[in-house]
C-alpha positions, -999 to +999 in steps of 0.1 A: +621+410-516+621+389-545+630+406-582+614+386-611+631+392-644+629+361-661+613+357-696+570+346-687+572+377-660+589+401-688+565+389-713+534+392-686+544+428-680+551+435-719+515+421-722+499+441-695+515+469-709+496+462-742+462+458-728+467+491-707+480+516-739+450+498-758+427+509-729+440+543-724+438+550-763+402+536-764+385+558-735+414+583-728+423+598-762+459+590-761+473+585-788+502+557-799+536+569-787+523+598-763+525+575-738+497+571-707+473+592-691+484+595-652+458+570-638+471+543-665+504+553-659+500+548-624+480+514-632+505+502-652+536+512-628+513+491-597+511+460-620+544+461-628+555+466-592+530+434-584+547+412-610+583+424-596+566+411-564+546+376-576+553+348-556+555+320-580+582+340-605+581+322-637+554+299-631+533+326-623+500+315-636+474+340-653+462+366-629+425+351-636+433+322-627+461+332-596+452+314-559+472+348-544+450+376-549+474+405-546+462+435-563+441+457-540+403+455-549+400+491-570+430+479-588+416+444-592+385+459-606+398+482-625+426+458-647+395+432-650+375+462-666+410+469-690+418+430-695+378+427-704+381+454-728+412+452-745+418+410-744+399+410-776+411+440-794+450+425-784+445+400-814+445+422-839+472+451-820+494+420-807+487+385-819+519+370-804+508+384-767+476+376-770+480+341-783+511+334-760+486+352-728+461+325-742+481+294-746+499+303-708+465+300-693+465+263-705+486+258-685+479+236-648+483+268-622+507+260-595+502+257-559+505+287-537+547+285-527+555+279-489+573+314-478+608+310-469+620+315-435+632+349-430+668+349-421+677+356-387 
């Protein structure tokens, strides 16, 4: 398995992060520094686990614009729900997230990486 720890995955995860203690504050109640309700905990613990995972490591493209569709579909449709919602509230609680999040979907999205043989 590959571990990605490098600086865009870190700052992908501390931006997913963001979006999903905005969300949980917003329709959960939580407040700042209580940390998550379980289902966002276990939301954000699944997209972490999926960035850990991501095939292209740091030129991991936006997940909107990804070729590798790897989160299940209720996870899919449920971070497109939180990305929708909190994406414009992340200017004003993160500006540097948001506008790094923004300017890293500029960016040309790479081709899907041949898998490497598996050792034998």
């Amino acid at each position: 398995m590959r571990t990605n720890d490098g600086p865009r995955i870190s700052r992908e995860r501390r931006t997913v992060r963001a979006m999903i203690d905005l969300w949980c504050r917003g329709h959960h109640g939580t407040t700042s520094g209580s940390g998550l309700c379980p289902d966002c905990s276990a939301l954000a613990a699944y997209a972490d686990t999926r960035l850990e995972r991501c095939c292209f490591g740091e030129e991991k493209p936006t997940c909107r614009d990804c070729p590798v569709h790897c989160y299940r579909p209720t996870e899919k449709e449920l971070m497109r729900e939180v990305m929708r919602w909190a994406g414009p509230r992340m200017l004003r609680a993160h500006p540097v997230l948001a506008i790094r999040h923004l300017l890293d979907g500029k960016k040309p999205v790479p081709s899907r990486p041949k898998r490497e043989p598996a050792a034998r």
